[in-house]
Structure formats: structure tokens, C-alpha cells
C-alpha positions as CSV (number, residue, x, y, z in Angstrom):
1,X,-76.5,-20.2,-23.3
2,X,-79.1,-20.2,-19.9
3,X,-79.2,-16.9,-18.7
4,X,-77.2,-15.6,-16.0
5,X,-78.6,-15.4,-12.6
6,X,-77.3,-12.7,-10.0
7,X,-77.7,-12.7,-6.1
8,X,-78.1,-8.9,-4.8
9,X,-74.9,-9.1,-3.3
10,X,-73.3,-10.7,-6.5
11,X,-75.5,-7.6,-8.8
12,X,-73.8,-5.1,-6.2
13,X,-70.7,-6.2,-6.3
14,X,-70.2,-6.3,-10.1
15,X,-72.4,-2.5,-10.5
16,X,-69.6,-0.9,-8.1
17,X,-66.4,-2.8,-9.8
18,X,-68.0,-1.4,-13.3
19,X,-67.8,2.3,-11.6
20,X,-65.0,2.6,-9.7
21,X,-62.4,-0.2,-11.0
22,X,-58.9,1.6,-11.6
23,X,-58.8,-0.7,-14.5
24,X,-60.9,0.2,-17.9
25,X,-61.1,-3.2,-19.0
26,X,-62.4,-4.4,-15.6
27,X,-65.3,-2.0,-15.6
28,X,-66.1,-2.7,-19.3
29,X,-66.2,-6.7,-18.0
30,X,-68.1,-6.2,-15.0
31,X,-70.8,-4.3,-17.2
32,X,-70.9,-6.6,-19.7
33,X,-71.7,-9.8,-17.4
34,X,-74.6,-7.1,-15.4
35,X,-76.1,-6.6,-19.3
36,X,-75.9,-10.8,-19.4
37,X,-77.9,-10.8,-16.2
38,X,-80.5,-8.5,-17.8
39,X,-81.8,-11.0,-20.6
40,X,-79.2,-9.4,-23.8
41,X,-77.6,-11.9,-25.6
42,X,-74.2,-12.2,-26.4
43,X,-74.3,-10.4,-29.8
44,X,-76.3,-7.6,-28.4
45,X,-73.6,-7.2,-25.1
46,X,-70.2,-7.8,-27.6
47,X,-72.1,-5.0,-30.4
48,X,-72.4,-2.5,-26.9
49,X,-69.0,-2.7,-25.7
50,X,-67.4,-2.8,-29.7
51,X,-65.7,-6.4,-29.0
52,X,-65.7,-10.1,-30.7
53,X,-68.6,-12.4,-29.6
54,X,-66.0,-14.6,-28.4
55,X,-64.5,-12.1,-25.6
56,X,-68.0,-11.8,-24.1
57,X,-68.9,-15.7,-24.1
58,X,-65.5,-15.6,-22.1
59,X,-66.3,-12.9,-19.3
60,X,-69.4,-15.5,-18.8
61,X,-67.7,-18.6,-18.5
62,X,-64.9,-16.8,-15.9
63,X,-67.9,-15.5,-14.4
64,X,-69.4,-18.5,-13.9
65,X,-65.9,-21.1,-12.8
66,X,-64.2,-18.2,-10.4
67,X,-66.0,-14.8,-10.1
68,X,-65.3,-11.6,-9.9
69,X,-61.2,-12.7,-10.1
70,X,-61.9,-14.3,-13.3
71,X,-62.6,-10.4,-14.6
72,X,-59.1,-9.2,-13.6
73,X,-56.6,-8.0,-16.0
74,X,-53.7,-10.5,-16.2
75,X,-50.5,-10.5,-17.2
76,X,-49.0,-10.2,-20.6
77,X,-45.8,-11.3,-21.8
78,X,-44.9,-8.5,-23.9
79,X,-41.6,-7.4,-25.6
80,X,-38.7,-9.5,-23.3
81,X,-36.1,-7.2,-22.0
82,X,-33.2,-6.3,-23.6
83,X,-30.8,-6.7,-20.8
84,X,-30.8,-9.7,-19.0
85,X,-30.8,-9.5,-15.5
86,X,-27.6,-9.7,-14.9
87,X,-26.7,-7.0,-17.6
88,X,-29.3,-4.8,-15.3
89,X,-27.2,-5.5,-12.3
90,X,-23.8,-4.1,-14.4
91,X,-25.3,-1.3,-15.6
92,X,-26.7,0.2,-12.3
93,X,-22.9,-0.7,-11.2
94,X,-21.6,1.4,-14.1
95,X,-24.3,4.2,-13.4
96,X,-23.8,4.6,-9.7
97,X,-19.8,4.1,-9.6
98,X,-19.3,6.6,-13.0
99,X,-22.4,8.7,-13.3
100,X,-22.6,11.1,-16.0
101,X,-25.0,12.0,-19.1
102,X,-26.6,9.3,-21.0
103,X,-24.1,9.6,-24.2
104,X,-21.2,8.8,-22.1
105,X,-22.7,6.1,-20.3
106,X,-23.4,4.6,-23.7
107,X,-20.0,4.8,-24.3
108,X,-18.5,3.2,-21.1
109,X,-21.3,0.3,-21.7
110,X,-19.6,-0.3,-25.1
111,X,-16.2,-0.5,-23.7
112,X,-17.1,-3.2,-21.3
113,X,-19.5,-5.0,-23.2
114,X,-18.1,-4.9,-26.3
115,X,-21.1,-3.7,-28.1
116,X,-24.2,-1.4,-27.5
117,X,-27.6,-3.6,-27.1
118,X,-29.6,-0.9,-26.3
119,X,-30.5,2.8,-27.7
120,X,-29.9,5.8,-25.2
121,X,-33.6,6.2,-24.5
122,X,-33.7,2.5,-23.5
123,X,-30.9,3.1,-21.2
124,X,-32.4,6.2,-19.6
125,X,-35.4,4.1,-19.1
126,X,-33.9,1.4,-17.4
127,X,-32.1,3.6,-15.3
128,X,-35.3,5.6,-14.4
129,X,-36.9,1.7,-13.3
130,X,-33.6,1.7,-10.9
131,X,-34.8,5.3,-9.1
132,X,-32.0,6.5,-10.8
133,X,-32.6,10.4,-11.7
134,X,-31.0,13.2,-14.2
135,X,-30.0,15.9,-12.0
136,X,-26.8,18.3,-11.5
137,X,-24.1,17.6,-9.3
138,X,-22.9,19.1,-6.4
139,X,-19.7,20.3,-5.1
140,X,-19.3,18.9,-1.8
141,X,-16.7,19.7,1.1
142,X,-18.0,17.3,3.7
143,X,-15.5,14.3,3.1
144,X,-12.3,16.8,3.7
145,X,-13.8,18.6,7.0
146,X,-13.5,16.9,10.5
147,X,-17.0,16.0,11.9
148,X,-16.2,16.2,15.3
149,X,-14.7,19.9,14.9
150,X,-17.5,20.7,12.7
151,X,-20.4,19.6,15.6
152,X,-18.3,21.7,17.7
153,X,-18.8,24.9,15.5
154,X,-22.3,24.3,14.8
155,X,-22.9,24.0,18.6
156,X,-20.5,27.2,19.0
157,X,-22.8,29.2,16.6
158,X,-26.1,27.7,17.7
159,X,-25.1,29.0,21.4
160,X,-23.9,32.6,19.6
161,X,-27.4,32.6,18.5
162,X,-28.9,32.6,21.2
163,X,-26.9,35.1,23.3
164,X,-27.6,37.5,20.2
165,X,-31.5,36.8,20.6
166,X,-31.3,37.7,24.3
167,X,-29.5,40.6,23.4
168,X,-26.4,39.6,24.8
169,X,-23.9,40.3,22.4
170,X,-24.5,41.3,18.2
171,X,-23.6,38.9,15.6
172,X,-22.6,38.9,12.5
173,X,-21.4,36.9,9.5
174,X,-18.6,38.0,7.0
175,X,-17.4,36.6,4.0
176,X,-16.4,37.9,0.7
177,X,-18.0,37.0,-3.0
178,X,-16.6,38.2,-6.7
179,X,-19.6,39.2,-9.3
180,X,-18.4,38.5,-13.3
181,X,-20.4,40.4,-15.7
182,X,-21.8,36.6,-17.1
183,X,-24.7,35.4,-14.3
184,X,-23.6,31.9,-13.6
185,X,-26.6,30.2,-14.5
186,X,-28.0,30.7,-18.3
187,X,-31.1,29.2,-17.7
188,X,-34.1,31.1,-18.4
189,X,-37.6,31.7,-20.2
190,X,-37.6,32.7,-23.4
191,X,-40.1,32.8,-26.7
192,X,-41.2,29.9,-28.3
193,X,-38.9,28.9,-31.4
194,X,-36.2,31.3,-30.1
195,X,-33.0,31.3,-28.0
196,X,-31.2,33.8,-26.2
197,X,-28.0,34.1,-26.3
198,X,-25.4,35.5,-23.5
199,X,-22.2,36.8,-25.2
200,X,-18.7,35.2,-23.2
201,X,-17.9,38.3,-21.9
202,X,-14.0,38.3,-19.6
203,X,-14.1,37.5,-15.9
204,X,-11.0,39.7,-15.9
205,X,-13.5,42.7,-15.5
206,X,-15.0,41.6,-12.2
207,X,-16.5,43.2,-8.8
208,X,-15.7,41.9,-5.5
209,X,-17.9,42.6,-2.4
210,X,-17.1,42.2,1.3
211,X,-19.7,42.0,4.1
212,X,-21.6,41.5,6.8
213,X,-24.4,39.7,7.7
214,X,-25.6,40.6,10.8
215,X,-28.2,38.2,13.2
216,X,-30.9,40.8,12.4
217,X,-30.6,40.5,8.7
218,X,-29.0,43.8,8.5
219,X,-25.8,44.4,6.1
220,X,-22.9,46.3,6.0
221,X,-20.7,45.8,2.5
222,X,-18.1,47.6,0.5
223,X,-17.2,46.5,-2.6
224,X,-14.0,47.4,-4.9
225,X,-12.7,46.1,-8.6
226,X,-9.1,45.3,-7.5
227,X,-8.1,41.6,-6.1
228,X,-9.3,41.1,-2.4
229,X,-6.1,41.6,-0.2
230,X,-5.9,41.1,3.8
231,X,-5.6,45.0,3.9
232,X,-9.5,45.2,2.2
233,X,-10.3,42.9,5.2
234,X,-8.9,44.9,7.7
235,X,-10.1,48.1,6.8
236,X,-13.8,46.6,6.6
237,X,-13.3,45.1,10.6
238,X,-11.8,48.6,11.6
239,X,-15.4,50.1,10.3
240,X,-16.8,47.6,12.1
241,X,-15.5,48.1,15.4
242,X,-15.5,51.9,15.4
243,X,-19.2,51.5,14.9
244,X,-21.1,52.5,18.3
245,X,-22.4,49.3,20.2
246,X,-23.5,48.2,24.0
247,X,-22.8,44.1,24.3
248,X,-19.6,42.4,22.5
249,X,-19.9,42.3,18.7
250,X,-18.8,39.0,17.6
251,X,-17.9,38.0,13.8
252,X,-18.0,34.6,12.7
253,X,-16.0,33.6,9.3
254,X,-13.8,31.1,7.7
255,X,-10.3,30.4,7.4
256,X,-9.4,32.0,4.4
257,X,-5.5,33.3,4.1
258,X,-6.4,36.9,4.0
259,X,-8.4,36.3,7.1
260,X,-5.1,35.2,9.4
261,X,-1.8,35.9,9.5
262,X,0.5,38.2,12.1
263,X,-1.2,41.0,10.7
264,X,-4.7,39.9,11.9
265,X,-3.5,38.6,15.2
266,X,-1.7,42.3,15.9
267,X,-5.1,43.5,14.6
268,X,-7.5,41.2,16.8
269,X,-6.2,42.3,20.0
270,X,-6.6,46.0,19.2
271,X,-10.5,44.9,18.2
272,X,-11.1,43.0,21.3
273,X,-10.1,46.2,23.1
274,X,-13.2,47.8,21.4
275,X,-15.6,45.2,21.9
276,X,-15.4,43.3,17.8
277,X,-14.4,39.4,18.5
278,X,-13.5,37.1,15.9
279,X,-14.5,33.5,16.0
280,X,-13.5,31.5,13.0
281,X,-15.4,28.3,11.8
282,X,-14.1,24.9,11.8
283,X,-12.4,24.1,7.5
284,X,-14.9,23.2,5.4
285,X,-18.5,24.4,6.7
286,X,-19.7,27.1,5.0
287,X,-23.0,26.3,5.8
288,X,-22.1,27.4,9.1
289,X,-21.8,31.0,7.6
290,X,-25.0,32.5,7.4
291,X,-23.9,35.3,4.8
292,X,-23.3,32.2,2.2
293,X,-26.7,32.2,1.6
294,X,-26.8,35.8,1.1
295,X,-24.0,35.3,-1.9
296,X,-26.0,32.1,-3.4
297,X,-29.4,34.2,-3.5
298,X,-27.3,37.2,-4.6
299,X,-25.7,35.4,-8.2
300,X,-28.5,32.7,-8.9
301,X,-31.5,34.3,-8.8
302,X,-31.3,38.8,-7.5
303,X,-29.1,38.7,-11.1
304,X,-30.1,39.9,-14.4
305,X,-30.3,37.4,-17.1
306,X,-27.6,39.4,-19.2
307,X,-24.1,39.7,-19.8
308,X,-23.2,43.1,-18.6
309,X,-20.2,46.1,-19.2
310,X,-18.4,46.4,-16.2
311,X,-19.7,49.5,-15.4
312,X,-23.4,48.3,-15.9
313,X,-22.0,45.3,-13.2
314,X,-21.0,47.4,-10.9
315,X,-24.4,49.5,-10.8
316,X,-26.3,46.3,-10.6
317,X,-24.0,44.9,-7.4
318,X,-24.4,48.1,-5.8
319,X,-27.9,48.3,-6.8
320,X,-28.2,44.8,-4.8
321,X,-26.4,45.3,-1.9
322,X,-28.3,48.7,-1.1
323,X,-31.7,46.6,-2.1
324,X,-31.3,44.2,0.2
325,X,-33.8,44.2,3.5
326,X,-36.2,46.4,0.9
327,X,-36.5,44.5,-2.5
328,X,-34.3,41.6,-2.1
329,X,-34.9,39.2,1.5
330,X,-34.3,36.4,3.1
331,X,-36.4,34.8,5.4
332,X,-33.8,32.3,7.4
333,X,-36.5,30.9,9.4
């Protein structure tokens, strides 16, 4: 073999590809044709690196007919797919149109297919190779609401908000929210080699809170352990509008049953004499209602991680409520 000659641009270009390649077997190549160009032999550059005589003689002679591009990593042929491509294309069909865990996906599959071709981890990597991801579902209510009457409320609100930030009027969310003595997520950290577990405890035994969000992140609540009736509701907006104030109080909240009626209306016009307005969403935005987000914070993540007596409920709801502004906020941005 003659030796190797290098230019200085050639000796520059193969020092920083054997540094800073992405590619391990790039740099190892790239070093092993500089140690060519330095007078070692082929048995002393294939005994450095730890491979067969052979593979060196054949970084030279790519060297040599194309360069640096003779160094690259090719492509390998590897294991063939198990799906053909047109199986891929009916199983990202099946995935996006039916969803759901791995195990029942499997199951579908075998029902169309008439057999199972591939294991669930194959399937779960296919799917990840189709940016499909594992995630919990949502409940959504935006396919039953009207958009139009939903941009109207949100520009209603957005204007409310900004009378309330000049001081022009107070306002405030309301809603109501039921606490069961099981938190409703059971997710949590725990010892190694243990688990926790939550006894089912009955969602008969339950606490139900109504309140008031205002602009200024203060609350006003009450809570009770009967059912929540109109008259609850109507005692909590008679607090509300014997409550001192200098600008129109307005109250924004949904269109729940207990919230309407003849009852209400009677009741509205005696609260509009005192200065409490009501102004009730468009169906089906409750993201409209700031207080929701009071009620997710509340249950998901202010909770204990324990299934609780009803009277231990009750202390930890109360204990909430009266926490909040102090040890439990919000920052709505």
C-alpha cells in the first residue's frame, strides 16, 4: 500500500469530522485514515481502533475513489417491517377513528385482519412512528355549544372585565361544585415496592359548596350536605346583594335549572333594585366561568391523597375554602 498523502485542507477537514461528527463510527473513520497519513500501517491503525484489517484497507480505498463521503455511515437493511405499508395506513385509520388502550386495539386489529401479526409493544411502536401519543381523554362540550353565541359571551365578559378593572362595576363568578370523600385522581408518589391503596368509600356522604369568585380573587362560599336546591342559590344571591357596595355588582354563571325559573326572575328584579345583576353565559362555556378553575385546582391538586369520613371531608372543604387567597392561590394572569 503507498502511503497516504494529505493536503492541509484535506488533514483539517478529516481532524475536525473525527472530533465533532454526531456519528461514532464517522469519527473512528476519519481518525483512522489521519493515523494512515502518519506512516502506521494497516495492522497497527485496525489493532488501535479494535477492527478487522480488512475494514481499515476499506476506509483507504473510499478515501482515496470519493472522500470524506466515502466515510459516511450508510444504510442498512435491517429487520423488514412487519406491516406492509398499506397495513400501516389501516392501522393509523383504526387508531385515529377508535382510539383506546393498546390491548383493545389489538383486538379490533384481529377482528379486521383476521389475525394478530404483531405483539402490543410493536403496535405501540408503530403508533409512536405515526406521532400518535398515550394520553387521557377529555370531556369536551364545544361540538354541542353555538360558536357564534359563545364569541358573543366571551366578548360580553372580556368587556365586564374591563369595567371591573376601572372600577366601574364588581364582578364576580358563581358556580356550585360537590366534594366526595374519594379525591378523584389516585395518582400519587409512593415507596418503592409498595402501593397505596384508597378504600371506595360512598359518594352518598358528600359536601356541596356554592360560591363566588370575585374579579379580585376574593371568595365568598357556603357550603351544606343536603342536595343543592334553587332555594340554596337564592339565599347565597340575597347575601350577596345585602352586602354594602358603590358601582353595580354583576354575577356571571351558567344556565343550570336551579339558576332560572319564575322563582329567580321574581327574585332578579328585587336584586337589580339593590344594585346585584345577573348575566348568564351562553350553554356550554364553562371556561367562560372563571370560578371553574377554582373547583378544578380545588379537587385535583388542594386535596388530600386519602379517602376521608364525612366529617374529616367537611373539615378539609372548609379548611379550603377559608385557605384560599392565604395557602391556596391562583394566579389568572
Amino acid at each position: 500500500m503507498k502511503r497516504l498523502k494529505l493536503s492541509a485542507e484535506e488533514y483539517r477537514t478529516l481532524r475536525e469530522t473525527g472530533i465533532y461528527h454526531s456519528h461514532a463510527r464517522v469519527r473512528m473513520r476519519a481518525q483512522g485514515v489521519l493515523r494512515l497519513s502518519q506512516d502506521r500501517t494497516l495492522e497497527q491503525v485496525a489493532e488501535e481502533f479494535d477492527v478487522h484489517i480488512n475494514s481499515v484497507e476499506q476506509w483507504w480505498q473510499r478515501w482515496n475513489r470519493i472522500g470524506l463521503m466515502g466515510l459516511y455511515e450508510g444504510r442498512h437493511s435491517g429487520r423488514p417491517p412487519k406491516l406492509s405499508r398499506q397495513e400501516q395506513q389501516s392501522l393509523r385509520a383504526l387508531a385515529k377513528e377508535e382510539g383506546g388502550t393498546s390491548s383493545k386495539l389489538l383486538c379490533l386489529w384481529r377482528e379486521k385482519q383476521g389475525y394478530t401479526s404483531i405483539s402490543r409493544s410493536s403496535l405501540r411502536r408503530y403508533l409512536k412512528r405515526m406521532n400518535f401519543s398515550y394520553k387521557r381523554c377529555r370531556l369536551s362540550l364545544k361540538e354541542k355549544r353555538d360558536e357564534r353565541a359563545f364569541e358573543r359571551g366571551k366578548g360580553v365578559v372580556a368587556s365586564l372585565q374591563a369595567w371591573a378593572q376601572a372600577g366601574q362595576c364588581e364582578l364576580w363568578y358563581f358556580d356550585e361544585s360537590g366534594f366526595s370523600p374519594n379525591p378523584p385522581v389516585q395518582y400519587g408518589w409512593m415507596p418503592s415496592c409498595q402501593t397505596r391503596r384508597a378504600q371506595c368509600g360512598s359518594h352518598q356522604q358528600r359536601v356541596n359548596v356554592l360560591g363566588a369568585l370575585g374579579f379580585d380573587n376574593k371568595l365568598m362560599w357556603t357550603a351544606h350536605e343536603q342536595r343543592t336546591v334553587r332555594e340554596h342559590v337564592i339565599a347565597f344571591f340575597d347575601q350577596l346583594a345585602e352586602q354594602p357596595h358603590s358601582v353595580p355588582r354583576i354575577v356571571v354563571l351558567d344556565n343550570a335549572r336551579i339558576h332560572k325559573g319564575e322563582v329567580m326572575e321574581a327574585k332578579r328584579q328585587q336584586w337589580q333594585q339593590k344594585g346585584l345583576y345577573l348575566y348568564y353565559l351562553p350553554p356550554y362555556s364553562p371556561e367562560l366561568n372563571r370560578i371553574e378553575v377554582l373547583w378544578k385546582q380545588a379537587k385535583y391538586f388542594w386535596r388530600k391523597f386519602l379517602n376521608l369520613t364525612a366529617d374529616c371531608l367537611v373539615d378539609e372543604v372548609r379548611s379550603i375554602m377559608e385557605n384560599y387567597g392565604k395557602k391556596f392561590t391562583i394566579n389568572f394572569g
